[in-house]
C-alpha positions as a printed NumPy array, in Angstrom:
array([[100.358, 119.05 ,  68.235],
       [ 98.065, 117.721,  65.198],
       [ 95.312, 115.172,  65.918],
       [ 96.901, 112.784,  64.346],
       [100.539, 113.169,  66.434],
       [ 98.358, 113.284,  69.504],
       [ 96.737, 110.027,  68.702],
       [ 99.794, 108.067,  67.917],
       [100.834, 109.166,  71.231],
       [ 97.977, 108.672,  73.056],
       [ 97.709, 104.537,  71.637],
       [101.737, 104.172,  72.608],
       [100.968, 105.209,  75.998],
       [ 98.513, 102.364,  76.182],
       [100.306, 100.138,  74.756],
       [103.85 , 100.7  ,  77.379],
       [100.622, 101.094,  80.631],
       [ 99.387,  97.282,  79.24 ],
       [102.733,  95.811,  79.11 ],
       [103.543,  97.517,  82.647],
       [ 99.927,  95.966,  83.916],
       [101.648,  92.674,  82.498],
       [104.297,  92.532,  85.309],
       [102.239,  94.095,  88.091],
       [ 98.815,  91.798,  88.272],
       [ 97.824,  90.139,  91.138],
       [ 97.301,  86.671,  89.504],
       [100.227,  85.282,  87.421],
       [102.435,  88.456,  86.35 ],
       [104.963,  87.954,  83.886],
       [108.31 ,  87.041,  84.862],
       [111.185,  88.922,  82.973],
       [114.685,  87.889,  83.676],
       [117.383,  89.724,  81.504],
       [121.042,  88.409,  80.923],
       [122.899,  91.539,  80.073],
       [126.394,  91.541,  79.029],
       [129.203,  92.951,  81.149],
       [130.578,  94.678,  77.945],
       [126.833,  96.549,  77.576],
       [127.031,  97.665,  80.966],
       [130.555,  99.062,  80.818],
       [130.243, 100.674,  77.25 ],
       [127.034, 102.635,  78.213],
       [125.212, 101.212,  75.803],
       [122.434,  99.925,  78.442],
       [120.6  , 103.458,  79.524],
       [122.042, 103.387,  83.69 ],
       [118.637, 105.165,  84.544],
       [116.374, 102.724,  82.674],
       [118.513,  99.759,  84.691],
       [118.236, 101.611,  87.897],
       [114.537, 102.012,  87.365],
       [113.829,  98.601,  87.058],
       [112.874,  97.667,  90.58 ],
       [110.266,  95.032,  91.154],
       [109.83 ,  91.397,  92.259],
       [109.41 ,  89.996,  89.359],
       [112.07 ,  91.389,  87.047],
       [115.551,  89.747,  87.346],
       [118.808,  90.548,  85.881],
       [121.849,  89.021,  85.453],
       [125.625,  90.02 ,  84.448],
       [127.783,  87.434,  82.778],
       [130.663,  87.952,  80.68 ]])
């Protein structure tokens, strides 16, 4: 990998680990509540592992139609 690939990668990894530190800090984490359409659940176009990997306090989802 070149330098420059590495270092692209490198500052997106930082980037997704500060927006994860968002929702898991001890004093006043983020809330994120999602309203995701039955239709997007039942055409596959919402990734099934990235929904079943969201499991945390302070995330919320909702299905409507």
């Amino acid at each position: 990998m070149s330098e420059a690939v590495e270092a692209q990668a490198g500052a997106l990894v930082e980037i997704r680990l500060a927006r994860q530190a968002i929702l898991t800090r001890d004093s006043d984490p983020l809330v994120l509540w999602a309203i995701i359409s039955e239709r997007a659940l039942r055409s596959g176009a919402l990734l099934h592992g990235a929904a079943r990997h969201v499991h945390h306090p302070e995330v919320r989802a909702s299905c409507g139609p």
